[in-house]
Residue frames as a rotation matrix with the C-alpha (Angstrom) as fourth column:
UNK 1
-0.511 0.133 0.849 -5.37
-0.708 -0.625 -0.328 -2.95
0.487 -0.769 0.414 -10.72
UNK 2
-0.980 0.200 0.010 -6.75
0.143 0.733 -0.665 -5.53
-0.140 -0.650 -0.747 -7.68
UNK 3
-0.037 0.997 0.067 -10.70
0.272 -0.055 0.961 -5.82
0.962 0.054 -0.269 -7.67
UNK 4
-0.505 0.153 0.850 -12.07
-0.810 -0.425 -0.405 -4.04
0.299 -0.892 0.338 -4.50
UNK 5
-0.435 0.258 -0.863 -13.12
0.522 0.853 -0.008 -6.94
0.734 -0.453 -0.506 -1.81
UNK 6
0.301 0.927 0.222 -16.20
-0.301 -0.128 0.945 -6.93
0.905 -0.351 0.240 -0.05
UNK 7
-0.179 -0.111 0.978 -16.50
-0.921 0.368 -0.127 -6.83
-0.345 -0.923 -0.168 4.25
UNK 8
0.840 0.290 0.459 -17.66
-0.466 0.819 0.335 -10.60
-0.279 -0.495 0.823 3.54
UNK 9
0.761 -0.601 -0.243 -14.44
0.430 0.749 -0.504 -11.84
0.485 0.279 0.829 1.78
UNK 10
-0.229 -0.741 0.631 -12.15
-0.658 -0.360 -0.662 -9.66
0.717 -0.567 -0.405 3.84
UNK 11
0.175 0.562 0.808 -14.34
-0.944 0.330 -0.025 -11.71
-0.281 -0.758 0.588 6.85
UNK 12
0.965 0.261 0.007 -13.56
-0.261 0.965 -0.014 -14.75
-0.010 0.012 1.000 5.37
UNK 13
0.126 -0.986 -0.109 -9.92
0.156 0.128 -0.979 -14.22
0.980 0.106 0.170 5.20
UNK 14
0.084 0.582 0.809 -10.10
-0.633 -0.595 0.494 -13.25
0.769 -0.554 0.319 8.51
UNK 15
0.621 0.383 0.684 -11.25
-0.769 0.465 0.438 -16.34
-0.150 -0.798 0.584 9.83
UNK 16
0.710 -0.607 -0.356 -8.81
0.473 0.786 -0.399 -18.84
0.522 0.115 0.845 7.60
UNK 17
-0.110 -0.856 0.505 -5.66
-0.373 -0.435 -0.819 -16.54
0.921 -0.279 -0.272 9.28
UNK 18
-0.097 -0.132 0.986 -7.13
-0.967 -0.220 -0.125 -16.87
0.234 -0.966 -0.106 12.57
UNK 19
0.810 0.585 -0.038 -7.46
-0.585 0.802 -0.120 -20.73
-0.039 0.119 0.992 11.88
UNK 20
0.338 -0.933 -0.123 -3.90
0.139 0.179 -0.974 -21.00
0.931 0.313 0.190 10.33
UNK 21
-0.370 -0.713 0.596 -3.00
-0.602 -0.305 -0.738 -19.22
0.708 -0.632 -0.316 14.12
UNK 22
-0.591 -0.228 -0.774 -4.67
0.349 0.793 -0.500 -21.83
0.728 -0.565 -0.389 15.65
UNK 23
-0.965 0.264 -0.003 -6.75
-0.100 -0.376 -0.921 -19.28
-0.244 -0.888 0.389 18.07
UNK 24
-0.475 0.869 -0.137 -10.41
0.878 0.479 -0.009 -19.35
0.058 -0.125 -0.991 18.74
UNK 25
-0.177 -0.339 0.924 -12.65
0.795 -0.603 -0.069 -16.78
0.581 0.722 0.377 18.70
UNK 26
0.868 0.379 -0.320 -12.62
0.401 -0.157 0.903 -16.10
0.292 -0.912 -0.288 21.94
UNK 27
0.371 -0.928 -0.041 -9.13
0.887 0.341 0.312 -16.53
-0.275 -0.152 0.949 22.07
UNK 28
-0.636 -0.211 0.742 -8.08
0.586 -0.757 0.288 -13.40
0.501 0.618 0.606 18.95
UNK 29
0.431 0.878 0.207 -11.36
0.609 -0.453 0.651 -11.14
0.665 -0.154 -0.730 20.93
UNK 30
0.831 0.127 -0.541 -9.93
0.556 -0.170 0.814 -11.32
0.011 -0.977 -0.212 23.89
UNK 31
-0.546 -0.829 0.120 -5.81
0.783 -0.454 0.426 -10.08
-0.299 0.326 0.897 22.35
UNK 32
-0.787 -0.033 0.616 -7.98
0.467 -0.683 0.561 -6.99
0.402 0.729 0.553 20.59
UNK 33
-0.914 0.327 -0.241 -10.29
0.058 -0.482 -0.874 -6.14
-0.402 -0.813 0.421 23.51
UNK 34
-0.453 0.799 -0.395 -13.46
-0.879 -0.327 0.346 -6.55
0.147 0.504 0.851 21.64
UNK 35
0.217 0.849 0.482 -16.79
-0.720 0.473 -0.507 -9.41
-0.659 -0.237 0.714 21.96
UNK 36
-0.687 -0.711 0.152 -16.21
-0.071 0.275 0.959 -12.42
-0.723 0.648 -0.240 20.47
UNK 37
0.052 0.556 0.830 -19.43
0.636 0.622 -0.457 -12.02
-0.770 0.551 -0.321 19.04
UNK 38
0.456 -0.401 -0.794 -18.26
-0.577 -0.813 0.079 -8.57
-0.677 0.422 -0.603 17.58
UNK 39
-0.340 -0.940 -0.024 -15.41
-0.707 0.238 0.666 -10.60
-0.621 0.243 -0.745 15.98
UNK 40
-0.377 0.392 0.839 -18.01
0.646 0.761 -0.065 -13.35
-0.664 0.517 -0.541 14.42
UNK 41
0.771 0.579 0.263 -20.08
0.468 -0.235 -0.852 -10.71
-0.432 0.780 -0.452 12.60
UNK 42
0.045 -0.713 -0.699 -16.50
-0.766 -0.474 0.434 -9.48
-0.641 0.516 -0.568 10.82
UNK 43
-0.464 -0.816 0.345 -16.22
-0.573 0.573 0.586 -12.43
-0.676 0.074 -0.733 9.96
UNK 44
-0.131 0.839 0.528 -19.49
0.690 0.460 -0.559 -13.62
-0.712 0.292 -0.639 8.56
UNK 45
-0.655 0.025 0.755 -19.48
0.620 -0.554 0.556 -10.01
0.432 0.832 0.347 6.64
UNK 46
0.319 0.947 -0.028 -22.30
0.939 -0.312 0.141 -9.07
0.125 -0.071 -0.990 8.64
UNK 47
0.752 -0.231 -0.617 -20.36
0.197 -0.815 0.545 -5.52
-0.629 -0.531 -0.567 10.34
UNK 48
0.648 -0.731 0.213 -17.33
0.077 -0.215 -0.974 -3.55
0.757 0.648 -0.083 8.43
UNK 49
0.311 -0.762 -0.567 -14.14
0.931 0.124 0.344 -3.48
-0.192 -0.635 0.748 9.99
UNK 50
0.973 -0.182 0.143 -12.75
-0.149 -0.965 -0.215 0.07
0.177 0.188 -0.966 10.32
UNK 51
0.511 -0.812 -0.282 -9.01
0.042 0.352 -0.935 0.48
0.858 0.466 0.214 9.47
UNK 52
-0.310 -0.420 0.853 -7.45
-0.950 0.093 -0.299 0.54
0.047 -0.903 -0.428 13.80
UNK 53
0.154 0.056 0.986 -9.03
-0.615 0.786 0.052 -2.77
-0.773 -0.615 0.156 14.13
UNK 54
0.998 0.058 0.030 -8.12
-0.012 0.611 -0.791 -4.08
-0.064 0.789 0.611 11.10
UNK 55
0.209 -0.856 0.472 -4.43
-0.602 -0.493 -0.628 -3.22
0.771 -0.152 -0.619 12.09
UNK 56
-0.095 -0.091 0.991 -5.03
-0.922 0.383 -0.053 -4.67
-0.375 -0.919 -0.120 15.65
UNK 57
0.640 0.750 0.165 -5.91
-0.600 0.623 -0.502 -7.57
-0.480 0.222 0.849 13.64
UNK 58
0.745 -0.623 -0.240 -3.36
-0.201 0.134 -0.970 -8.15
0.636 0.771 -0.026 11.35
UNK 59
-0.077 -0.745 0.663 -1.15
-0.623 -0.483 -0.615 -7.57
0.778 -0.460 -0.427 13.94
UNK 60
0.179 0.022 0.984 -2.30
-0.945 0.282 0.166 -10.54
-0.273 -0.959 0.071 16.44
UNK 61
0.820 0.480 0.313 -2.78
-0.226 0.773 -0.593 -12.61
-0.526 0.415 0.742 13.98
UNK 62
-0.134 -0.933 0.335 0.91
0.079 0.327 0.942 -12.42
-0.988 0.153 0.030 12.85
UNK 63
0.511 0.469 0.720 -0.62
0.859 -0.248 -0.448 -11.17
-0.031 0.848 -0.530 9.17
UNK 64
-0.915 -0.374 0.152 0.65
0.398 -0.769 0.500 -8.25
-0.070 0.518 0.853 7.07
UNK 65
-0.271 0.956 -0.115 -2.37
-0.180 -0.168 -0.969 -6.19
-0.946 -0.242 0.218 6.99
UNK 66
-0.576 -0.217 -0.788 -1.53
-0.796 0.368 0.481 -6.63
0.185 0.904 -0.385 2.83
UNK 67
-0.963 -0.255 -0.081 -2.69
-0.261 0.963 0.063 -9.97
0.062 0.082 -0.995 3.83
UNK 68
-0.610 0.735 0.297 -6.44
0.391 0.605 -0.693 -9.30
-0.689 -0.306 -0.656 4.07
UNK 69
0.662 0.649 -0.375 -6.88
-0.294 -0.236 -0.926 -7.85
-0.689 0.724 0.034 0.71
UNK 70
-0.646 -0.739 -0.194 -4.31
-0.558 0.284 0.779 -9.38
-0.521 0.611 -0.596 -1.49
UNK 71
0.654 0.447 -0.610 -5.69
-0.711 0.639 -0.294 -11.17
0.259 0.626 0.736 -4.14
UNK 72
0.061 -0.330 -0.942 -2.90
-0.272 0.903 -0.334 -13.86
0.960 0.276 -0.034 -3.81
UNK 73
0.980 0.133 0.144 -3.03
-0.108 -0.250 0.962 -15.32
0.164 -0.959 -0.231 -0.52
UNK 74
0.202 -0.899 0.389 0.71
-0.830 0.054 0.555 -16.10
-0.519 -0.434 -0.736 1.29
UNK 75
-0.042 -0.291 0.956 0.57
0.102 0.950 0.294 -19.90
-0.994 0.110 -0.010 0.44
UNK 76
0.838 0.108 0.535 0.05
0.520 0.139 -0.842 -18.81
-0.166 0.984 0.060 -3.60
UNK 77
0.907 -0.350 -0.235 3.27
-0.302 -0.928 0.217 -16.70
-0.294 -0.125 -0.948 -3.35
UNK 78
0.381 -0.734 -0.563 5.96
0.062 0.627 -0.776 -19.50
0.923 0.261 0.284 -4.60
UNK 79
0.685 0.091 0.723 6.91
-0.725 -0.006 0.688 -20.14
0.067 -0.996 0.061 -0.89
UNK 80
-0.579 -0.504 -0.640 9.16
-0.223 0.854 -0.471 -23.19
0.784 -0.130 -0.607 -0.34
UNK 81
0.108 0.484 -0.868 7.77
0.235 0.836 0.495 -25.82
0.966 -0.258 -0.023 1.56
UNK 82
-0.092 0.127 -0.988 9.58
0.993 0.092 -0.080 -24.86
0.080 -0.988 -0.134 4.98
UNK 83
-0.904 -0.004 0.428 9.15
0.155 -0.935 0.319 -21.34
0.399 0.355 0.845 4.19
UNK 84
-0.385 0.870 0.309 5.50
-0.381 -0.454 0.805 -21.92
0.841 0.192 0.506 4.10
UNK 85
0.329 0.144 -0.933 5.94
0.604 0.727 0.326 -24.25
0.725 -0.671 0.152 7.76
UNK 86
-0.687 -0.427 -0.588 7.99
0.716 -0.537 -0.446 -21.51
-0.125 -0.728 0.674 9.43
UNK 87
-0.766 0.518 0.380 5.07
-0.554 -0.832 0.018 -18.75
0.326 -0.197 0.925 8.83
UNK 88
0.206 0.827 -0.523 2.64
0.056 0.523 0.850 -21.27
0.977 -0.204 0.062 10.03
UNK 89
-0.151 -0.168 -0.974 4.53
0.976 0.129 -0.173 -22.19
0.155 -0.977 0.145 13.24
UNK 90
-0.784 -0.588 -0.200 4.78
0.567 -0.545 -0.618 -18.41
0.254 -0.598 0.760 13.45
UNK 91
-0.142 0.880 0.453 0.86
-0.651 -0.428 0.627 -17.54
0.746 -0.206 0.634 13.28
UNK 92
0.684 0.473 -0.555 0.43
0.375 0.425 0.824 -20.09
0.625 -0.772 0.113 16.18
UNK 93
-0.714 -0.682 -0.160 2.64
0.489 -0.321 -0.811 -18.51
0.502 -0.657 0.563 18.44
UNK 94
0.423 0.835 -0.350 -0.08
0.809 -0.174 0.561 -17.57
0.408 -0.521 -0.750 21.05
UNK 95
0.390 -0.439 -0.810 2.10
0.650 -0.492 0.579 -14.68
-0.652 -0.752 0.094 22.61
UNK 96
0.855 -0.519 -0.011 3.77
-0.353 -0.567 -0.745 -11.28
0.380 0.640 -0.667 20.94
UNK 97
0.107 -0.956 0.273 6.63
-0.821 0.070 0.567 -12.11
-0.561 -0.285 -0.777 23.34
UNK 98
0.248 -0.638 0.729 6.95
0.287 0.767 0.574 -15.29
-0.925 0.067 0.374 21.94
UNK 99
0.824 -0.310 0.475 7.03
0.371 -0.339 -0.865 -13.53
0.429 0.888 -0.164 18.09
UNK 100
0.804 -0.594 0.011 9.28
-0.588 -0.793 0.163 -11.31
-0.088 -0.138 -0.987 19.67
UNK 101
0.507 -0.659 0.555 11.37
-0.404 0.388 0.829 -13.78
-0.762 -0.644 -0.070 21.01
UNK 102
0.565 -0.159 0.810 11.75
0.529 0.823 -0.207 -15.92
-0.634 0.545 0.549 17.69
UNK 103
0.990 -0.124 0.065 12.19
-0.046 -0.725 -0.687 -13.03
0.133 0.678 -0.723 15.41
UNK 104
0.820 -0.530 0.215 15.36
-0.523 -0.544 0.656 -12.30
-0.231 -0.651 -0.723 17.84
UNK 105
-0.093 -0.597 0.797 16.82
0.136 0.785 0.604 -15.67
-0.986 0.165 0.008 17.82
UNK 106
0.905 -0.078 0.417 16.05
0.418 -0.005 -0.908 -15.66
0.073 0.997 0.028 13.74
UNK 107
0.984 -0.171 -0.054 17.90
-0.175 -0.980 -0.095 -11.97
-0.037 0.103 -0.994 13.91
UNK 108
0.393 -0.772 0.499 20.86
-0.722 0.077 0.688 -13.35
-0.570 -0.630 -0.527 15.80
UNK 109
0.359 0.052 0.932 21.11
-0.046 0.998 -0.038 -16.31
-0.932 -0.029 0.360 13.73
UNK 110
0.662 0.008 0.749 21.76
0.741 0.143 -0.656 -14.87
-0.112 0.990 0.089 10.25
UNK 111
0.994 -0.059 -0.092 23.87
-0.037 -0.974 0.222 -12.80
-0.102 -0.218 -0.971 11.49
């Protein structure tokens, strides 16, 4: 069974995702309608995250929510190399439309 994680290591995952996407935290506040200083004390551990903004999270950040309590992170998952480059490029995508857009062209492509 997984060990229950604490608001401060959920908060530190958190901040490496929103690093991996490249966004500031101004940047991820402003996509989820909330302060970025709101968004620092999630991170730091200081505030809990309740489970709509922890969704809204996951969810800008181009994260499974899975992805802030796994024990393993993504990159410990046996990944191939461009595997683990094509889910980078796709947390920096600054835009759902652009996810959208890639996903599509992916869709269309293996088809």
């Amino acid at each position: 069974m997984a060990r229950i994680l604490d608001k401060s290591e959920i908060g530190r995952r958190l901040r490496k995702y929103r690093h991996d996407a490249g966004l500031t935290l101004e940047r991820l506040s402003e996509m989820i309608g909330i302060s970025y200083q709101q968004l620092q004390k999630y991170e730091n551990g200081s505030t809990k995250l309740g489970t709509d903004l922890l969704q809204e999270l996951a969810k800008a950040l181009g994260v499974p929510v899975c992805a802030l309590f796994d024990e393993k992170p993504l990159e410990d998952m046996h990944f191939s190399e461009n595997e683990l480059k094509l889910i980078t490029c796709f947390r920096r995508l600054k835009t759902q439309r652009s996810r959208e857009s890639l996903l599509t062209l992916l869709s269309e492509l293996v088809e």
